[in-house]
PDB file of N, CA, C and O in Angstrom, chain B, residues numbered from 101:
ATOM      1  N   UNK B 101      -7.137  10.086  23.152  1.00  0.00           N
ATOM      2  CA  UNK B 101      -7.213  11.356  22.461  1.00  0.00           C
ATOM      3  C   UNK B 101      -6.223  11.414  21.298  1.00  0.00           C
ATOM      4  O   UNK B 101      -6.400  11.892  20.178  1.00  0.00           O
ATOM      5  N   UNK B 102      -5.307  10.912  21.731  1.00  0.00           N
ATOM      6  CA  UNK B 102      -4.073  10.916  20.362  1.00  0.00           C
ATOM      7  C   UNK B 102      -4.209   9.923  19.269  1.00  0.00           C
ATOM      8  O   UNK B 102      -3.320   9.846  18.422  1.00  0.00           O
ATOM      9  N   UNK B 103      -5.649   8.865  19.205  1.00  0.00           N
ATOM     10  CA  UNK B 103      -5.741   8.329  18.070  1.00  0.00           C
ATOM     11  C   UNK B 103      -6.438   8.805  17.308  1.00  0.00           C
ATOM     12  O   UNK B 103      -6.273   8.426  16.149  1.00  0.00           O
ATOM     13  N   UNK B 104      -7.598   9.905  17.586  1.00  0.00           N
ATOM     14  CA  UNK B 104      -8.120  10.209  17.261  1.00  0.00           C
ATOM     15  C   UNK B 104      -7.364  12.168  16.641  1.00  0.00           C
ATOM     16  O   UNK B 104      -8.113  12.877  15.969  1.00  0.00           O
ATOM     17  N   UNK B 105      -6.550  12.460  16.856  1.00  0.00           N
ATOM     18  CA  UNK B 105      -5.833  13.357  15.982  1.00  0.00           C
ATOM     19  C   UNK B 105      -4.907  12.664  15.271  1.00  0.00           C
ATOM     20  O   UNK B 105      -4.167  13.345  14.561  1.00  0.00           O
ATOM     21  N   UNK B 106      -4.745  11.404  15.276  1.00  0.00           N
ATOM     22  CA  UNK B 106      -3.897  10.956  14.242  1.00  0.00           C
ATOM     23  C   UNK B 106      -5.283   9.996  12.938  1.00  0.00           C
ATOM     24  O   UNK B 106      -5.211   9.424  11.850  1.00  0.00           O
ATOM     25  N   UNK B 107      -5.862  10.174  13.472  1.00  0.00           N
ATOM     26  CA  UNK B 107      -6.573   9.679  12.525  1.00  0.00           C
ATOM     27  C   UNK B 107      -7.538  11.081  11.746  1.00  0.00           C
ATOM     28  O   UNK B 107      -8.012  10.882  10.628  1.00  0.00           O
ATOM     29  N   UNK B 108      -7.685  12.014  12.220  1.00  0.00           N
ATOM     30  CA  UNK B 108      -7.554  13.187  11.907  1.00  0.00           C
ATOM     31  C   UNK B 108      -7.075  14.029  10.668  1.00  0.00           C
ATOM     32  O   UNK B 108      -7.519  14.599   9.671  1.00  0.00           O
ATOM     33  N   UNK B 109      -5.611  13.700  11.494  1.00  0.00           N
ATOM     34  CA  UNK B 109      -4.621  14.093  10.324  1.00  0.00           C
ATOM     35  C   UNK B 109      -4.375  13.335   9.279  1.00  0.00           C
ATOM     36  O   UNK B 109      -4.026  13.897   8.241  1.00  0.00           O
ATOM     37  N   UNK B 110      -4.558  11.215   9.333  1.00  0.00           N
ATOM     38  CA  UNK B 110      -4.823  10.670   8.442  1.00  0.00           C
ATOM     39  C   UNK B 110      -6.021  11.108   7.028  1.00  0.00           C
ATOM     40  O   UNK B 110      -5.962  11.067   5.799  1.00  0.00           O
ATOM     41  N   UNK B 111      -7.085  11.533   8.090  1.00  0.00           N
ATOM     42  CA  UNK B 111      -8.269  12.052   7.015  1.00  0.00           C
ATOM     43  C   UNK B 111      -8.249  13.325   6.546  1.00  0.00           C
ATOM     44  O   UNK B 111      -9.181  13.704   5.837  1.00  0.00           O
ATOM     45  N   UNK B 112      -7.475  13.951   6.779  1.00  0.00           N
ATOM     46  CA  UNK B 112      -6.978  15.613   6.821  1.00  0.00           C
ATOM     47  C   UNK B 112      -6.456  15.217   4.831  1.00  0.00           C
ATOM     48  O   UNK B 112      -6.945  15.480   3.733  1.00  0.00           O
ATOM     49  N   UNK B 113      -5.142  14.423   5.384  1.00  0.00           N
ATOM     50  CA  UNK B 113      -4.095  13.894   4.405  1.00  0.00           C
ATOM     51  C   UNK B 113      -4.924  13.297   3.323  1.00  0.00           C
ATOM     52  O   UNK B 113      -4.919  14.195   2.481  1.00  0.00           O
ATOM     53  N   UNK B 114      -5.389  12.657   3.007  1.00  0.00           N
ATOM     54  CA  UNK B 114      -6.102  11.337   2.436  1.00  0.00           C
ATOM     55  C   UNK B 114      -7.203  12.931   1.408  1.00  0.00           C
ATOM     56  O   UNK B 114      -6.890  13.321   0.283  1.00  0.00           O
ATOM     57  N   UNK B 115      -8.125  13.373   2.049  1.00  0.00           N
ATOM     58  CA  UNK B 115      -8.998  14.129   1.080  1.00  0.00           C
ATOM     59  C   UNK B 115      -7.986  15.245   0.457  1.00  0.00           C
ATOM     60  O   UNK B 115      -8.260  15.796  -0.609  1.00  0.00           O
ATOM     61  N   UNK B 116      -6.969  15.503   1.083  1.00  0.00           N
ATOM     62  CA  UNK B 116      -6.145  16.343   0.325  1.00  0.00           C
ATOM     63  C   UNK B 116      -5.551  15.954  -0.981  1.00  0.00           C
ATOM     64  O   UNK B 116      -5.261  16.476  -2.057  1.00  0.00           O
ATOM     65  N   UNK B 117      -5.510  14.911  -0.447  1.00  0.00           N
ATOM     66  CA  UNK B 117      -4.741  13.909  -1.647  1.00  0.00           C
ATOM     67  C   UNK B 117      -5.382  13.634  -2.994  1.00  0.00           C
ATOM     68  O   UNK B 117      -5.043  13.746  -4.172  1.00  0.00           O
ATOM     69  N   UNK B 118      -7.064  12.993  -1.942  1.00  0.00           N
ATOM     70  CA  UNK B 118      -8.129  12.899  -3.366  1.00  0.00           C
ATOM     71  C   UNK B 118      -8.503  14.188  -3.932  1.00  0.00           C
ATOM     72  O   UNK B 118      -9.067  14.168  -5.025  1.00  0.00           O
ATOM     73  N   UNK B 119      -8.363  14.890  -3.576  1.00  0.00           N
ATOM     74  CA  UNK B 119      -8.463  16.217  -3.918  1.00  0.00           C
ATOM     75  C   UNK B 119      -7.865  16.870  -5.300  1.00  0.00           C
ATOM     76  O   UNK B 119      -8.451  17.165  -6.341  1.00  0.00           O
ATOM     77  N   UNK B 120      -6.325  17.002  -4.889  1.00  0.00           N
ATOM     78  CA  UNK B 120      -5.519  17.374  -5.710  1.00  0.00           C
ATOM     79  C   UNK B 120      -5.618  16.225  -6.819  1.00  0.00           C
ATOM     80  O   UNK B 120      -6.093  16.610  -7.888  1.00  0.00           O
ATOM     81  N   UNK B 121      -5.281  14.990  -6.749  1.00  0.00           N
ATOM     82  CA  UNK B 121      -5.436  13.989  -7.972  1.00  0.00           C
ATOM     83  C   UNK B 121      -6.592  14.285  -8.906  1.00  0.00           C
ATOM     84  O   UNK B 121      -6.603  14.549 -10.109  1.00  0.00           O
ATOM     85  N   UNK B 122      -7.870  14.128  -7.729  1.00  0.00           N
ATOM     86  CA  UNK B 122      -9.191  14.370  -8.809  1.00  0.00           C
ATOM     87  C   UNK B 122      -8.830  16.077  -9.783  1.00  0.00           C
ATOM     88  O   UNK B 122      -8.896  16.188 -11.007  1.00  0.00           O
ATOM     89  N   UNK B 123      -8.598  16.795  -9.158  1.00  0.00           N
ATOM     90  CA  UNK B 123      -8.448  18.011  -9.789  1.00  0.00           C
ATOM     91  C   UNK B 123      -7.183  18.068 -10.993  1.00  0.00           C
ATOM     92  O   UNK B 123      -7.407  18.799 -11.957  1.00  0.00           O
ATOM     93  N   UNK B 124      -5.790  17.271 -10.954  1.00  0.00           N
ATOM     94  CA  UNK B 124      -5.213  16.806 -11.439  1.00  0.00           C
ATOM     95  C   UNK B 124      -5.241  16.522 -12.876  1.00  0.00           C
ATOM     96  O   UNK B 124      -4.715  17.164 -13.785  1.00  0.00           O
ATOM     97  N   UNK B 125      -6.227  15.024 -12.950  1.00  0.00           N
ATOM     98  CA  UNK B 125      -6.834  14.225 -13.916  1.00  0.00           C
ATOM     99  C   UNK B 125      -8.156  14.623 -14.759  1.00  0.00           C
ATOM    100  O   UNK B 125      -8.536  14.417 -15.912  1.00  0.00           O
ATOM    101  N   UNK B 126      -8.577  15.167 -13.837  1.00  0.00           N
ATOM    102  CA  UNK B 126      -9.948  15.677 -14.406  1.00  0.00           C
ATOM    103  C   UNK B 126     -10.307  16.793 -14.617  1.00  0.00           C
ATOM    104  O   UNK B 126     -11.237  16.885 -15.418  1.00  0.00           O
ATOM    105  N   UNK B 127      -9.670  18.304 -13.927  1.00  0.00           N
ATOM    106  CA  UNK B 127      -9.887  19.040 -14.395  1.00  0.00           C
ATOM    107  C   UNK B 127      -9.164  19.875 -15.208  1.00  0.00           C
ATOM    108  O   UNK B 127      -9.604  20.813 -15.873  1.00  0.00           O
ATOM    109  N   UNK B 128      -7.934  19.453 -15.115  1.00  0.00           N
ATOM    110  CA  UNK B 128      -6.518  20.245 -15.707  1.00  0.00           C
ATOM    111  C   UNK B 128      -6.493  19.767 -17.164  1.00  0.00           C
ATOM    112  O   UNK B 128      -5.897  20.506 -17.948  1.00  0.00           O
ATOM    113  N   UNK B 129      -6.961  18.820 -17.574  1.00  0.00           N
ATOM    114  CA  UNK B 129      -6.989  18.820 -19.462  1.00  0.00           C
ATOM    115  C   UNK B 129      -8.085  19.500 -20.012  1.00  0.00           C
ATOM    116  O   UNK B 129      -8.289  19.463 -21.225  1.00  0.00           O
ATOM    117  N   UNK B 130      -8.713  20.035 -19.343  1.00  0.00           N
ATOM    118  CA  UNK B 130      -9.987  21.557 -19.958  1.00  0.00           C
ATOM    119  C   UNK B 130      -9.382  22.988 -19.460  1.00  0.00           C
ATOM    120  O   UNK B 130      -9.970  24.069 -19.461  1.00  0.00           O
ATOM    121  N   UNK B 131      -7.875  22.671 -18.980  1.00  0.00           N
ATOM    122  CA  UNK B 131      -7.286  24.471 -18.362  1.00  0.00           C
ATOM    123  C   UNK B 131      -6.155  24.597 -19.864  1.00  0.00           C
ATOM    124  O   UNK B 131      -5.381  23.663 -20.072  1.00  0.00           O
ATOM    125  N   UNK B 132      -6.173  25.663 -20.698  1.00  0.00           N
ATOM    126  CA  UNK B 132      -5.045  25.528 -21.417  1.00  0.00           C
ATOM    127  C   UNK B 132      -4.045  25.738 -21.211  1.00  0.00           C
ATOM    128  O   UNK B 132      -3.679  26.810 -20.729  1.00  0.00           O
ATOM    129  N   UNK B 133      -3.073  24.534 -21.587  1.00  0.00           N
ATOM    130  CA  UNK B 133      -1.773  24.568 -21.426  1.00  0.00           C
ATOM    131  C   UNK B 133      -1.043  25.452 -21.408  1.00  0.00           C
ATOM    132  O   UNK B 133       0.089  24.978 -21.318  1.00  0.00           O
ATOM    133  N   UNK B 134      -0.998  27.010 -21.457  1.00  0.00           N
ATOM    134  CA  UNK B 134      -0.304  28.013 -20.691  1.00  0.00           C
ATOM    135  C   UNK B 134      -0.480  28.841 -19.808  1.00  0.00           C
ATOM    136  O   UNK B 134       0.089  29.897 -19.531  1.00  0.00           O
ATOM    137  N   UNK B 135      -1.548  28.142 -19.255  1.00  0.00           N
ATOM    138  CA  UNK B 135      -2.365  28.453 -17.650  1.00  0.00           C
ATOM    139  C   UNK B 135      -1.410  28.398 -16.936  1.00  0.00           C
ATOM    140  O   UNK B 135      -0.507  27.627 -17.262  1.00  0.00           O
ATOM    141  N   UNK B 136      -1.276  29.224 -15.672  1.00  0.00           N
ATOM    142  CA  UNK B 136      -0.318  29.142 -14.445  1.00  0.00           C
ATOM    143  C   UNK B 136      -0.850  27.843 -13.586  1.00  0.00           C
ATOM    144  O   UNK B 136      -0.139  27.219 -12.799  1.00  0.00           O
ATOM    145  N   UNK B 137      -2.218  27.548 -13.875  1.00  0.00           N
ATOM    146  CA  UNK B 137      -1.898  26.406 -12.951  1.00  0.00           C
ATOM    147  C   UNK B 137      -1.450  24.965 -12.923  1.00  0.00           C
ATOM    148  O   UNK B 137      -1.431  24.212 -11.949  1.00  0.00           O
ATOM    149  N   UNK B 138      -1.041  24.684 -14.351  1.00  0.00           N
ATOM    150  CA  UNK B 138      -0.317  24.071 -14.546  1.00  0.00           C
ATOM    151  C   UNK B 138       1.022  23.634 -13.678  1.00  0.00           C
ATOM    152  O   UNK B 138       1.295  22.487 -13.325  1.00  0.00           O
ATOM    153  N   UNK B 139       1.697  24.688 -13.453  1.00  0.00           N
ATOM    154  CA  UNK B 139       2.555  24.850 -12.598  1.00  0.00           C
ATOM    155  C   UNK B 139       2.499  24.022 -11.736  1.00  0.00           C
ATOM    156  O   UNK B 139       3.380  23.163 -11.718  1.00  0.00           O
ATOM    157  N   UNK B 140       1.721  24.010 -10.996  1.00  0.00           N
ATOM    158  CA  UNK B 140       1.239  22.888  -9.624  1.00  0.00           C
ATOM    159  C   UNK B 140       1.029  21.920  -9.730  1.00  0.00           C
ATOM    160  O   UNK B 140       0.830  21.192  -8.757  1.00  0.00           O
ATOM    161  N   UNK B 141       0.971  21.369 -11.387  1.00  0.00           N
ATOM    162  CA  UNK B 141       1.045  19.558 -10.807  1.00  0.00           C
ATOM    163  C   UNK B 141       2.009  19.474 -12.271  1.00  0.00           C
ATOM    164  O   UNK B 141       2.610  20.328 -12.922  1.00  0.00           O
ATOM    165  N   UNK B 142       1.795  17.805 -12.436  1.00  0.00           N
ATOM    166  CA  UNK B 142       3.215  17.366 -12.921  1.00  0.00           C
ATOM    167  C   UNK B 142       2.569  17.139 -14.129  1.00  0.00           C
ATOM    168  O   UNK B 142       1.605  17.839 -14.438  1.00  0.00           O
ATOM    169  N   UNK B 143       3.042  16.101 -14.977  1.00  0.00           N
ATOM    170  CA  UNK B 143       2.784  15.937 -16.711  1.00  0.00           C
ATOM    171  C   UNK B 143       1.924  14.812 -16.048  1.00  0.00           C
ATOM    172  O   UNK B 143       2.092  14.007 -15.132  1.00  0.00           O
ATOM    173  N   UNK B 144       0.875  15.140 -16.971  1.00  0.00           N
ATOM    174  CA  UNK B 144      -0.533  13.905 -17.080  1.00  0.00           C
ATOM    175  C   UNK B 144      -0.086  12.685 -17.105  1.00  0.00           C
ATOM    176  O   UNK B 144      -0.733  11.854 -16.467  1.00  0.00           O
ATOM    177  N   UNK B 145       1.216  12.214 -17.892  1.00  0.00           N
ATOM    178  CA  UNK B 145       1.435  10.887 -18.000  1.00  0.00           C
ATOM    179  C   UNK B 145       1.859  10.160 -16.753  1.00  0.00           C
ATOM    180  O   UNK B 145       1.948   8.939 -16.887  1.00  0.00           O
ATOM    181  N   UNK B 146       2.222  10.802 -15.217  1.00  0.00           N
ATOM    182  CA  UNK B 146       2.104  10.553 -13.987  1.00  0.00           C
ATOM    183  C   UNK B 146       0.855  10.155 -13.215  1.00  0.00           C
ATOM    184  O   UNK B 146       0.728   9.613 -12.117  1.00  0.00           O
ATOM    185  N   UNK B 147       0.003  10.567 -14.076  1.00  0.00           N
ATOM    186  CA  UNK B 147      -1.963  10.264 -13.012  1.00  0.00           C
ATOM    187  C   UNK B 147      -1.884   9.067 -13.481  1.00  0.00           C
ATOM    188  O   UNK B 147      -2.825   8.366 -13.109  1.00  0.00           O
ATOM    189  N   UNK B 148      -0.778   8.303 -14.471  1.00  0.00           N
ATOM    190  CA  UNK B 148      -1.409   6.741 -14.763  1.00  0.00           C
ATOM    191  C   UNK B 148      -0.379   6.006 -14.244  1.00  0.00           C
ATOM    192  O   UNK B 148      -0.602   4.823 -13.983  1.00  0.00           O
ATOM    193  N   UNK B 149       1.215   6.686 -13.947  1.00  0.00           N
ATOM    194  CA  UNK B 149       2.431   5.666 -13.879  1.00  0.00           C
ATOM    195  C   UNK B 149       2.480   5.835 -12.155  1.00  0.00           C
ATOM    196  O   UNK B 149       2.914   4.893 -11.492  1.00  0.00           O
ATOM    197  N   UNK B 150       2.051   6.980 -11.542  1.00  0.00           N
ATOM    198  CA  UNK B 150       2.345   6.767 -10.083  1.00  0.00           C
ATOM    199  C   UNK B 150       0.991   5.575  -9.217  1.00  0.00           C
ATOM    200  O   UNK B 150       1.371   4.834  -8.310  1.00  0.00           O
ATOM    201  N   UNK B 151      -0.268   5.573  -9.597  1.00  0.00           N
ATOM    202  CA  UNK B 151      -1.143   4.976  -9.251  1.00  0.00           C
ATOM    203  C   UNK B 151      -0.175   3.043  -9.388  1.00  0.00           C
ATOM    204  O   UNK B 151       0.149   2.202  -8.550  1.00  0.00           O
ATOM    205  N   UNK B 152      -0.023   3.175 -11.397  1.00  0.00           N
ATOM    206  CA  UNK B 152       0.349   1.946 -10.693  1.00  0.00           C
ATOM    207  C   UNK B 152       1.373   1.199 -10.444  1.00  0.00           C
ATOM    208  O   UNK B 152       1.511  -0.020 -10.547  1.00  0.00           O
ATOM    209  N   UNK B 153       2.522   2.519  -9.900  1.00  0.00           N
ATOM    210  CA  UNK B 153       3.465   2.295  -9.091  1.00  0.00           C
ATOM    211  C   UNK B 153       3.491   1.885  -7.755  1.00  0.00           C
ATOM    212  O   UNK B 153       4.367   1.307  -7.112  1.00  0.00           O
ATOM    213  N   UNK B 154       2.121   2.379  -7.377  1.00  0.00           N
ATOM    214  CA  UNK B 154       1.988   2.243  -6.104  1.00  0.00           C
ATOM    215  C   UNK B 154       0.924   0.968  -6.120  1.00  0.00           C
ATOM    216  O   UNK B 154       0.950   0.266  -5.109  1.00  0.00           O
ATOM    217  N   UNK B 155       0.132   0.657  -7.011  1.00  0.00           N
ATOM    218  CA  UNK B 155      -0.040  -0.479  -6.669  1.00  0.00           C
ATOM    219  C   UNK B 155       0.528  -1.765  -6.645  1.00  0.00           C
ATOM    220  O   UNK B 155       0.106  -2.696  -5.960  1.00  0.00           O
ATOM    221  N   UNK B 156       1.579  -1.803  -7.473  1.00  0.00           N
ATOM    222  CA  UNK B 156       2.487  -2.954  -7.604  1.00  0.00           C
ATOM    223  C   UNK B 156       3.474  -2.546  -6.071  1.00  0.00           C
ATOM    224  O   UNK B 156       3.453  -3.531  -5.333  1.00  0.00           O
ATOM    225  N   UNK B 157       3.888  -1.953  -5.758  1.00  0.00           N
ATOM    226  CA  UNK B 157       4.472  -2.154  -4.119  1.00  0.00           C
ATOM    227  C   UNK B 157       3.526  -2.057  -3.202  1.00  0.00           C
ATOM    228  O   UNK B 157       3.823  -2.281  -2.029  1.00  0.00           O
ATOM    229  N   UNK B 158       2.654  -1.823  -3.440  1.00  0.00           N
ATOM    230  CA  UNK B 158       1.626  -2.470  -2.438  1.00  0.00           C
ATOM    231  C   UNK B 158       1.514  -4.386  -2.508  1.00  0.00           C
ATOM    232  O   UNK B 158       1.964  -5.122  -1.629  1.00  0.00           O
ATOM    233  N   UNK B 159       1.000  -4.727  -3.429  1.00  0.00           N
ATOM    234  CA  UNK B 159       1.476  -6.165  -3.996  1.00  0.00           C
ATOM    235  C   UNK B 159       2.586  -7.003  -3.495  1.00  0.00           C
ATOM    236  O   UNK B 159       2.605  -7.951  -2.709  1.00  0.00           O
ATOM    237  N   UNK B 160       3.605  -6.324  -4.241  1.00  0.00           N
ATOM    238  CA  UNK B 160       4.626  -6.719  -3.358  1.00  0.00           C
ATOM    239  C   UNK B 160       5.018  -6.502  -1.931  1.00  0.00           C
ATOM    240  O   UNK B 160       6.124  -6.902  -1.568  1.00  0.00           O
ATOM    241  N   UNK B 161       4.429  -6.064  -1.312  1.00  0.00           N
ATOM    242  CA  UNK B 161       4.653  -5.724   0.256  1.00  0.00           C
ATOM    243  C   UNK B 161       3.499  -6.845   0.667  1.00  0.00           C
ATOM    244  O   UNK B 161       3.710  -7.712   1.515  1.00  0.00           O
ATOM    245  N   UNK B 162       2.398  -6.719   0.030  1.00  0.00           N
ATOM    246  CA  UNK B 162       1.940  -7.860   1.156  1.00  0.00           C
ATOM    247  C   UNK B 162       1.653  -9.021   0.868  1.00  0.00           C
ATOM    248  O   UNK B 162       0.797  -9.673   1.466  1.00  0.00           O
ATOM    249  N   UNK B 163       2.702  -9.654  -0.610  1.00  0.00           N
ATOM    250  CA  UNK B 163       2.639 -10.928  -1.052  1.00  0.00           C
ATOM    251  C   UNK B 163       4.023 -11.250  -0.497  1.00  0.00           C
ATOM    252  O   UNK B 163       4.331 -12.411  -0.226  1.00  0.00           O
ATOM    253  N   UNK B 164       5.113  -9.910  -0.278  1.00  0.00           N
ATOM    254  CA  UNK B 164       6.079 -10.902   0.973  1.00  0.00           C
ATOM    255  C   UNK B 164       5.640 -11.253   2.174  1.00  0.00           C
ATOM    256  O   UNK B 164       6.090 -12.256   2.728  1.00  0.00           O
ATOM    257  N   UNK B 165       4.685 -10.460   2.750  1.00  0.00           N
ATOM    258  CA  UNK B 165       4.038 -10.324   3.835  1.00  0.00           C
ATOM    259  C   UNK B 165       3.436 -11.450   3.896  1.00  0.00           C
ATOM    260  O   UNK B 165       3.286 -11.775   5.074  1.00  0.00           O
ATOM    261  N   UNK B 166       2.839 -12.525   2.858  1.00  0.00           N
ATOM    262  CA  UNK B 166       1.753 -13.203   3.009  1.00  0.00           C
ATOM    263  C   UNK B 166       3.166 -14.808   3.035  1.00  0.00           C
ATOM    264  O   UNK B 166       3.354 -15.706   3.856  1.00  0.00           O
ATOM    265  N   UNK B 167       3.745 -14.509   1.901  1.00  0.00           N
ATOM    266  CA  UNK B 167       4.918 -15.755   2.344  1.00  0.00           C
ATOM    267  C   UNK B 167       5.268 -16.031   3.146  1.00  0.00           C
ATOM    268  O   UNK B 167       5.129 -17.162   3.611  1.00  0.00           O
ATOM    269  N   UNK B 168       6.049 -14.851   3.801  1.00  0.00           N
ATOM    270  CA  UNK B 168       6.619 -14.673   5.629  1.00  0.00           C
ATOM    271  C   UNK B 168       5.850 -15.701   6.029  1.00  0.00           C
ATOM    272  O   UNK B 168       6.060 -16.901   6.203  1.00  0.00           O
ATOM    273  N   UNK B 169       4.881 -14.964   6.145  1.00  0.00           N
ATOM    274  CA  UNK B 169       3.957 -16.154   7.586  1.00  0.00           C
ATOM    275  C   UNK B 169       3.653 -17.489   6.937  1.00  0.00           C
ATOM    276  O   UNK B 169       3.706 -18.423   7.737  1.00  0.00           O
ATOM    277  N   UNK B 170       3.276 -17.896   5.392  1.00  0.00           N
ATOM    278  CA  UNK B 170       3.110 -19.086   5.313  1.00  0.00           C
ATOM    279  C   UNK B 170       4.029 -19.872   5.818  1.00  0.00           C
ATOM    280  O   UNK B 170       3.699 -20.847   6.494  1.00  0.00           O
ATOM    281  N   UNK B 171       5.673 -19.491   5.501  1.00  0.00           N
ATOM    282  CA  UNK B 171       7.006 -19.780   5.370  1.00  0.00           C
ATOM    283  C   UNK B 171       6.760 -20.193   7.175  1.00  0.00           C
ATOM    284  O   UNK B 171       6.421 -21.276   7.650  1.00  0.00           O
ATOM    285  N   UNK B 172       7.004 -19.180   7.734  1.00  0.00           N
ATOM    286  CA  UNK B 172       6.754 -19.066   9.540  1.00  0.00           C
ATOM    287  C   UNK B 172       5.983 -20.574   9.611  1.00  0.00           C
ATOM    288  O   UNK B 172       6.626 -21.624   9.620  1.00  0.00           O
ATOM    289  N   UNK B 173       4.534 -20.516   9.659  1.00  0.00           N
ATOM    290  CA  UNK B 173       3.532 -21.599   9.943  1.00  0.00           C
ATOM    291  C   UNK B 173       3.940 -22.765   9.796  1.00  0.00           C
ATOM    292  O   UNK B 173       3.878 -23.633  10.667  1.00  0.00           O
ATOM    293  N   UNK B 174       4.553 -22.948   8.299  1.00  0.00           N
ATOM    294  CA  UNK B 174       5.074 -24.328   7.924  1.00  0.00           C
ATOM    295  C   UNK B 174       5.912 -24.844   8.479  1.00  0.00           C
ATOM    296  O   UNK B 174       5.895 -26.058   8.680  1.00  0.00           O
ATOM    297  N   UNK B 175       6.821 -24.101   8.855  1.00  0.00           N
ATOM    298  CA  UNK B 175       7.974 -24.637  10.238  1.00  0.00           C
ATOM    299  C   UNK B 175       7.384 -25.331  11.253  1.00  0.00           C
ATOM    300  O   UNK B 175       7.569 -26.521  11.505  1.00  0.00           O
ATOM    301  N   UNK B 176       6.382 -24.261  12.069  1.00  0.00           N
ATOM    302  CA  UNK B 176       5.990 -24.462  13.227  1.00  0.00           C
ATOM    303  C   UNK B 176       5.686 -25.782  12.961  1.00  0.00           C
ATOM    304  O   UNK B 176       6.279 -26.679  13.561  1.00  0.00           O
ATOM    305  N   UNK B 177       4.508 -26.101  11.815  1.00  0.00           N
ATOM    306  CA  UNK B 177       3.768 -27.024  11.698  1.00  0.00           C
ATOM    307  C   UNK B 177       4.790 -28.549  11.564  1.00  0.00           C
ATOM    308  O   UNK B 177       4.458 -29.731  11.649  1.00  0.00           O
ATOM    309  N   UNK B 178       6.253 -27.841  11.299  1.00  0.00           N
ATOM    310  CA  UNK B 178       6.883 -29.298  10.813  1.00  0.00           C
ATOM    311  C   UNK B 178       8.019 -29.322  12.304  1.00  0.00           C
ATOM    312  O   UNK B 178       8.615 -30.338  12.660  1.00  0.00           O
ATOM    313  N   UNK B 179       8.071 -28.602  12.680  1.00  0.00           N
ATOM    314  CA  UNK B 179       8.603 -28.809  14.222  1.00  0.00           C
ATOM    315  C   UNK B 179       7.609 -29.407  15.262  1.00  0.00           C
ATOM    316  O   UNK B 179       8.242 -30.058  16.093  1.00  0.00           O
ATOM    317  N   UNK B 180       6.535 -29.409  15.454  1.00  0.00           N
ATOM    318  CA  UNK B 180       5.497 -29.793  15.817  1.00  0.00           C
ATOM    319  C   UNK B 180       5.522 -31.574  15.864  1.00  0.00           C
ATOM    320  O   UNK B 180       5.553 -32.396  16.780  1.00  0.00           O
ATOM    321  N   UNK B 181       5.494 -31.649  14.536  1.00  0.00           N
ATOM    322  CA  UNK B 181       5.465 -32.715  13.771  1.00  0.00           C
ATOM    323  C   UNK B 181       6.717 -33.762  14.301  1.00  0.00           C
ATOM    324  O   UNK B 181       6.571 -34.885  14.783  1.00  0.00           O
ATOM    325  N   UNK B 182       8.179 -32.916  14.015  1.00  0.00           N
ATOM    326  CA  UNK B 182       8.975 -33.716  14.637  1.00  0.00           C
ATOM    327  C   UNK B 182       9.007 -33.948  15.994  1.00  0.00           C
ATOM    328  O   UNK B 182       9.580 -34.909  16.509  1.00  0.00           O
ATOM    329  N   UNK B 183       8.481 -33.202  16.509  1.00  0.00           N
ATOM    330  CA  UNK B 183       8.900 -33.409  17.970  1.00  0.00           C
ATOM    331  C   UNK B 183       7.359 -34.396  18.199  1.00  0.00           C
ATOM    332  O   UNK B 183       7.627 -35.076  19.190  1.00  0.00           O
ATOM    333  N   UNK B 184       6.223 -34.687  17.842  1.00  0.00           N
ATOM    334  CA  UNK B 184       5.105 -35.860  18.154  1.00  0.00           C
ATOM    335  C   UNK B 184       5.939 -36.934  17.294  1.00  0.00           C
ATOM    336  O   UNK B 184       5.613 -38.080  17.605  1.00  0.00           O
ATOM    337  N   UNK B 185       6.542 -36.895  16.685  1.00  0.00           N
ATOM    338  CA  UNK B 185       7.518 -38.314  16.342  1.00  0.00           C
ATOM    339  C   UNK B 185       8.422 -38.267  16.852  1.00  0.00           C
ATOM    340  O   UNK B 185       8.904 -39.383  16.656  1.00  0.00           O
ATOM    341  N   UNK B 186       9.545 -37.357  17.833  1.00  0.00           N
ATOM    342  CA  UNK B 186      10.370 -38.041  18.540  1.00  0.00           C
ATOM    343  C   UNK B 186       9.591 -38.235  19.733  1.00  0.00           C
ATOM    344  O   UNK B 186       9.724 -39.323  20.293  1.00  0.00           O
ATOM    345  N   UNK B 187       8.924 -37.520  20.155  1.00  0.00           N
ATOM    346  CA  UNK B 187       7.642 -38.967  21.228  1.00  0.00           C
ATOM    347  C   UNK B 187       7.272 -39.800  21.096  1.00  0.00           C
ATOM    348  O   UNK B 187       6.648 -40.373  21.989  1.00  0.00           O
ATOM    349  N   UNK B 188       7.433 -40.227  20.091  1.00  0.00           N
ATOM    350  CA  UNK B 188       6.207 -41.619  19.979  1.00  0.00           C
ATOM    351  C   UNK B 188       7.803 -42.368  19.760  1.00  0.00           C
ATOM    352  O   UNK B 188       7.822 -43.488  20.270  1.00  0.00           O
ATOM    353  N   UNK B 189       9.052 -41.987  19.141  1.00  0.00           N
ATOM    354  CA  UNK B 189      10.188 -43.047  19.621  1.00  0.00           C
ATOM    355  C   UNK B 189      10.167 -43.337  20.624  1.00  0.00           C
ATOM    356  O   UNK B 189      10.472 -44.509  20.844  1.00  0.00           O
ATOM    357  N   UNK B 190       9.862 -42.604  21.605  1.00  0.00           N
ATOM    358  CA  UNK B 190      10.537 -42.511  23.161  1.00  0.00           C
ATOM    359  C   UNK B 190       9.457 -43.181  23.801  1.00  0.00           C
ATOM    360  O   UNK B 190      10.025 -43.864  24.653  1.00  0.00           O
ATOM    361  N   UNK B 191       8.673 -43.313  23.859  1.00  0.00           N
ATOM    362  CA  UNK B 191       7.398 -44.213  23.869  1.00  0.00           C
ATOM    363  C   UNK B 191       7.659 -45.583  23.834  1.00  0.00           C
ATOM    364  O   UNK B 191       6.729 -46.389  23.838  1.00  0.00           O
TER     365      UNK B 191
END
């Protein structure tokens, strides 16, 4: 039951989000600029610098993410390695 209100509140979050952005970008440069609703969101030049702020740490989160484990594997793979050659000394 509790994944399903957290996934909930994930989708709750998420259309809120697309929500406000789409309304943001698209409808707020046809409201004139001394509209009150302005108020509620930030300067236009943010609908282009936070997107790809967030995509470059996304990037970077899972191109360390993706090293880690190559980095990890390659060990294994070379510990592996040494230890079927110190068998085959002992052999």
């Amino acid at each position: 039951m509790l994944d399903r209100l957290v996934g909930l509140a994930m989708l709750i979050v998420a259309t809120t989000v697309f929500l406000y952005y789409t309304a943001w970008t698209l409808l707020m440069p046809f409201v004139d600029q001394g509209h009150p609703l302005h108020d509620f969101f930030p300067p236009r030049v943010w609908a282009i610098r936070i997107p790809v702020i967030l995509i470059l740490l996304a990037s970077a989160v899972v191109g360390s993410f993706l090293s880690v484990v190559m980095i990890r594997s390659n060990r294994k793979k070379a510990a592996k390695a040494r230890a079927a050659e110190a068998g085959k000394k002992k052999a």
